[in-house]
BARO-212883 format. One record per residue (C-alpha): x, y, z. Coordinates in steps of 0.25 Angstrom, whole numbers, plus 2048, in hexadecimal, padded with zeros to 3 digits. Example, Ala and Ser with C-alpha at 12.3 -4.5 7.8 and 13.67 -1.06 7.14 Angstrom:
<rs>
8317EE81F 8377FC81D 
</rs>
This chain:
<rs>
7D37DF837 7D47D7844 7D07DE853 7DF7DB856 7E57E584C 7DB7F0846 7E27F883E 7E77EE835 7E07E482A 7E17D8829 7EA7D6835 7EC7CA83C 7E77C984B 7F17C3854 7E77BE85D 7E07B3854 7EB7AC850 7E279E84E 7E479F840 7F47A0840 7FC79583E 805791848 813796841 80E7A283E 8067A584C 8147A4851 8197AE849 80F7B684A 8147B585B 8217B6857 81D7C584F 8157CA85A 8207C8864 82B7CD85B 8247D8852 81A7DE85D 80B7E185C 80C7EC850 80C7E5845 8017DC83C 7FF7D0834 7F77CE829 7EA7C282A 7E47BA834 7EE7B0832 7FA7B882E 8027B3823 8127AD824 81A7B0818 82A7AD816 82A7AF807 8257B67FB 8257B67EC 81E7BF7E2 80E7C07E8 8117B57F1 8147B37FF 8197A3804 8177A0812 82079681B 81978B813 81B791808 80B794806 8097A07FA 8027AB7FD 7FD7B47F2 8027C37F6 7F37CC7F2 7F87D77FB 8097D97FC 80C7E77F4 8187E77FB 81E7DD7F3 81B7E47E6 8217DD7DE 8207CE7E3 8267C87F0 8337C57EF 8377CA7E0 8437C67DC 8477D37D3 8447DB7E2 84B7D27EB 8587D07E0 8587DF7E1 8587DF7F0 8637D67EF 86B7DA7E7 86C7EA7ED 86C7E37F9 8797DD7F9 87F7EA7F2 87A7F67F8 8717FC804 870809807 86A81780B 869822803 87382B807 87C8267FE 87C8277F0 87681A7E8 86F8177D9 86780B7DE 85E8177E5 85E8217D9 85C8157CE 84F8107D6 84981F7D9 84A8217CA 8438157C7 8378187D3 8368277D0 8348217C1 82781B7C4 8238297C8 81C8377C4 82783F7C0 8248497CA 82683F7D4 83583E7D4 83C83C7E0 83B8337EB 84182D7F8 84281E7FD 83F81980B 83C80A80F 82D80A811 81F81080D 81E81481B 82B81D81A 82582280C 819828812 82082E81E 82B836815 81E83A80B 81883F818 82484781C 82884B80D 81985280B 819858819 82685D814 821863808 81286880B 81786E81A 80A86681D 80885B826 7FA857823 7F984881C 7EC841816 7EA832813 7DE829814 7D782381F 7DD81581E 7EA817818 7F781181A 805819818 80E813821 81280F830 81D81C835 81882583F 811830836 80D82782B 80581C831 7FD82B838 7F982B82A 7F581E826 7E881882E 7E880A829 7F380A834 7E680A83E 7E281284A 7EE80F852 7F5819849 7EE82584B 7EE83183D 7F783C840 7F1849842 7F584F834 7EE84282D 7E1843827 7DA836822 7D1836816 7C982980F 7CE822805 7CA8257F6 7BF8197F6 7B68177EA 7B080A7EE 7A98127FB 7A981F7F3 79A81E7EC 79E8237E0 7A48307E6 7B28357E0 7BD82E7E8 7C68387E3 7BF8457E8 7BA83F7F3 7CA83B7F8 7CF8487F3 7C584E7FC 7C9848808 7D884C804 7D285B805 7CA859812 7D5853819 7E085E815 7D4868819 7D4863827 7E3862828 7E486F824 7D9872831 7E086D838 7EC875835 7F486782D 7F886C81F 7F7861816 803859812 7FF84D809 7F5843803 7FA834807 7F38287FF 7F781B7FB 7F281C7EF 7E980F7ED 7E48117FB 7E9803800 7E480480D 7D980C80D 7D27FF804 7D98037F6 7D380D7EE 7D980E7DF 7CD8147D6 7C981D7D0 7D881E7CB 7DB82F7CC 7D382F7D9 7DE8347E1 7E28417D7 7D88497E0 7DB8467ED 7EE8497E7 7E68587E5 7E085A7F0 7EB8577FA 7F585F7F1 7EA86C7F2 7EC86A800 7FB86C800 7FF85D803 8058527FA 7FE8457F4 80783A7FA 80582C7F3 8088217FB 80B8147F0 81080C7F9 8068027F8 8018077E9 80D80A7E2 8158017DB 80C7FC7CF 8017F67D9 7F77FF7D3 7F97FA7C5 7F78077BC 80680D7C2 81180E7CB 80A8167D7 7FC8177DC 7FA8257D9 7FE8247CB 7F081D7C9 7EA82C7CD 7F28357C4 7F883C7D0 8058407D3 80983F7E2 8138477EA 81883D7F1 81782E7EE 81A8217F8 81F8147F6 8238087FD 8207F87FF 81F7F47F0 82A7FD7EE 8357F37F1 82C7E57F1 82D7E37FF 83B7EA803 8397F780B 839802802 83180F7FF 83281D7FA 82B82C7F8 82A8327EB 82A8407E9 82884B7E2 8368537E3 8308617E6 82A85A7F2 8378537F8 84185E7F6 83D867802 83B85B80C 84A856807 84F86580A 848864818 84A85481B 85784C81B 84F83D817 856830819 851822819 85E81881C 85680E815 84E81580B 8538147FD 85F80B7FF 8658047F4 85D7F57F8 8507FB7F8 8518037EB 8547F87E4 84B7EE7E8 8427FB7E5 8467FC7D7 8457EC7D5 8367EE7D9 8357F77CD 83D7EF7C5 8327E47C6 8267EC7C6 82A7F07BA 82F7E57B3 8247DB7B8 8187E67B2 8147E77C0 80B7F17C0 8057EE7B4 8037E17BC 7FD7E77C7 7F37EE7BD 7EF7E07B5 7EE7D87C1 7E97E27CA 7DC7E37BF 7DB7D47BE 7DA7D37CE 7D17DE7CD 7C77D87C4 7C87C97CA 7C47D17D8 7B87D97D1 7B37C97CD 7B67C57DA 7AC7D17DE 7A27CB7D5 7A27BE7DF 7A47C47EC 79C7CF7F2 7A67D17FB 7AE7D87F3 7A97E87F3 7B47EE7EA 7C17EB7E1 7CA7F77DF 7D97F97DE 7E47FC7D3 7ED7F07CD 7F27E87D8 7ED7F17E3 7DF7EE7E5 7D47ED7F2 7C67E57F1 7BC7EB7FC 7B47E1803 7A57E4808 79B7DD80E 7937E1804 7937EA7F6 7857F17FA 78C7F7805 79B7F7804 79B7F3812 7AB7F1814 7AD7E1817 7BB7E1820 7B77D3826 7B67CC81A 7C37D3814 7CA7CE81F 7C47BF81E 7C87C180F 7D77C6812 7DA7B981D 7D27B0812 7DB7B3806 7E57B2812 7E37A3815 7E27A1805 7F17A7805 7ED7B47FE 7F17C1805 7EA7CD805 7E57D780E 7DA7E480F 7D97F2812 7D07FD814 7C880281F 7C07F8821 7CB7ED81D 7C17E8813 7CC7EA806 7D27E0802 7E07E77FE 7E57DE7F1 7F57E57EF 7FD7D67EA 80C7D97E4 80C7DF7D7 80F7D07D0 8037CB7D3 7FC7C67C7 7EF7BF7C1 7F27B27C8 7F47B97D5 7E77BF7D2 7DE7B47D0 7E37AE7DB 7E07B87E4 7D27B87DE 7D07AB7E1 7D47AC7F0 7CC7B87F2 7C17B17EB 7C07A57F4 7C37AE800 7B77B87FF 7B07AC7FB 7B47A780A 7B17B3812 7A77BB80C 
</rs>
């Protein structure tokens, strides 16, 4: 992180702009004066990108970069079975929901398919953002309680009451007063102690102080691979605890995919699925439509029919006719591409080449993940376990400069955060090995 913007890794700083060439330091002008100060980019010397195909992304001289990190584009930049899809609704019919139309009906069937059976309704909204938000009203809704707990760096979203509950945002966006923050599940710090336990037992603590302080509990929110918190995925199971805990407590266990869901984790559909637990409410968004806006909450229907009989809900764009198909072609292809058996094979063959990787280079403290979600925590050294966030980010800006994108996460940004679209394969893989590799072999 750079002293310019804190509350974000692997920013770039716009006052050292010595590395920049000089057609994007004009843009980078151009953005500052258009866009305003708020939002970031990525790298010390940002990246410039006018097309994309599959895991890569061409710059204005047609340079390939190999995508390590895009989930968004789940299923490949740019994949024509998507972007025919778009089309073709496109020039036929767009939408809102209050009128009757299949194209809606035929993909809610095909998501909801993918589902516990329990889970079996759900409503559509463009982002993960807006997902989060309508689970936070639905479980408020439901429990009459207002109390939420997530974890101490997560990240839910960016509207008013959602980026209150999601830390990563930085200390700029100060945690509203019914949010208690509790440490990720983190069995690489954990010495030996049961992860589990130990994150159900923050669960209860937290619910107890709501409770003193007169906050009945409403929900339990997690992404459910930890993404920014520095990825935690083992022991598969861990999260089955913390789901009883919160329902004792009277609230809900919210699941927040976004990032996990989809196949990424290898083993299934959702994130969750991974912990033998069944949610109350489940969010999804980015992957969901391959880089279009759209996003959706899964429910149980006991849950949703008392806020429906209190709350008129409208979204003009959620859940139009575009959206849904470019939706269902996104399941179309993780299906007939095996991509989340893909996501399971490759994901283990990465895994393994970074554990050999580990062997050469004592920078490297920890391998951990799920198929194609997976973080390598760097230390200064293994005795210790001393977080290493300046090298992560001299590694990030290397693999950079070699034309290999990644980034980190974590509270010490020393997590290298490895989430490439679901088609990456083995070559992909090696190739990557070999830039980090070289890289670590650089900065360390």
């Amino acid at each position: 992180m750079t002293a310019s913007t804190p509350t974000m890794i692997n920013a770039f700083d716009a006052r050292a702009t010595n590395a920049v060439a000089p057609r994007e330091r004009a843009l980078i002008e151009r953005r500052q004066k258009l866009l305003g100060p708020a939002y970031r980019l990525f790298y010390a010397n940002p990246v410039h990108f006018v097309r994309g195909e599959g895991v890569w992304l061409y710059d204005p001289d047609g340079n390939a970069y190999l995508d390590v990190y895009n989930n968004v584009a789940s299923v490949g930049h740019c994949h024509p079975h998507v972007v025919a899809a778009l089309s073709r609704q496109a020039a036929t019919l767009n939408t809102h929901t209050r009128y009757i139309n299949d194209v809606i009906l035929d993909y809610a069937e095909k998501l909801l398919g993918y589902f516990p059976p329990a889970l079996s309704q759900v409503m559509f909204t463009c982002t993960g953002s807006e997902a989060n938000d309508l689970a936070y009203r639905v479980a408020r809704s439901h429990t009459g309680g207002s109390g939420f707990i997530v974890t101490q760096l997560a990240y839910h979203g960016v509207t008013a009451v959602i980026s209150e509950m999601s830390p990563s945002l930085g200390a700029g966006v100060t945690p509203g007063p019914n949010i208690r923050t509790i440490p990720a599940p983190d069995q690489f710090r954990a010495g030996g102690a049961d992860v589990g336990q130990a994150f159900a037992a923050a669960v209860r603590d937290a619910a107890a102080d709501l409770r003193a302080h007169g906050i009945q509990p409403a929900a339990l929110l997690v992404d459910t691979i930890f993404s920014s918190d520095g990825v935690f995925a083992e022991p598969a199971g861990f999260l089955a605890p913390a789901v009883a805990a919160i329902r004792e407590a009277g609230g809900l266990f919210i699941a927040d995919e976004v990032q996990p869901g989809f196949g990424r984790t290898g083993a299934s559909m959702w994130g969750f699925q991974r912990h033998g637990i069944e949610p109350d409410l489940v969010t999804m968004g980015k992957p969901m439509g391959n880089g279009h806006p759209i996003a959706a909450m899964v429910a149980r229907p006991e849950i949703l029919q008392g806020f429906g009989d209190r709350t008129r809900y409208f979204n003009t764009f959620g859940g139009n006719p575009v959206s849904c198909a470019v939706g269902q072609a996104v399941l179309e292809v993780i299906e007939g591409e095996g991509l989340v058996s893909n996501a399971r094979d490759t994901g283990a063959y990465l895994q393994a080449g970074l554990r050999q990787l580990a062997l050469r280079h004592e920078a490297i403290g920890d391998v951990r993940g799920a198929g194609l979600f997976i973080g390598v925590e760097l230390v200064r050294d293994r005795a210790s376990r001393a977080p290493d966030g300046a090298t992560t980010a001299k590694l990030v800006n290397g693999l950079r400069e070699r034309r290999v994108l990644i980034s980190a996460s974590g509270p010490h940004a020393n997590v290298l955060k490895i989430r490439p679209p679901l088609v990456f394969g083995r070559e992909h893989a090696d190739r990557f090995l070999d830039a980090l590799d070289a890289t670590l072999r650089e900065v360390a």
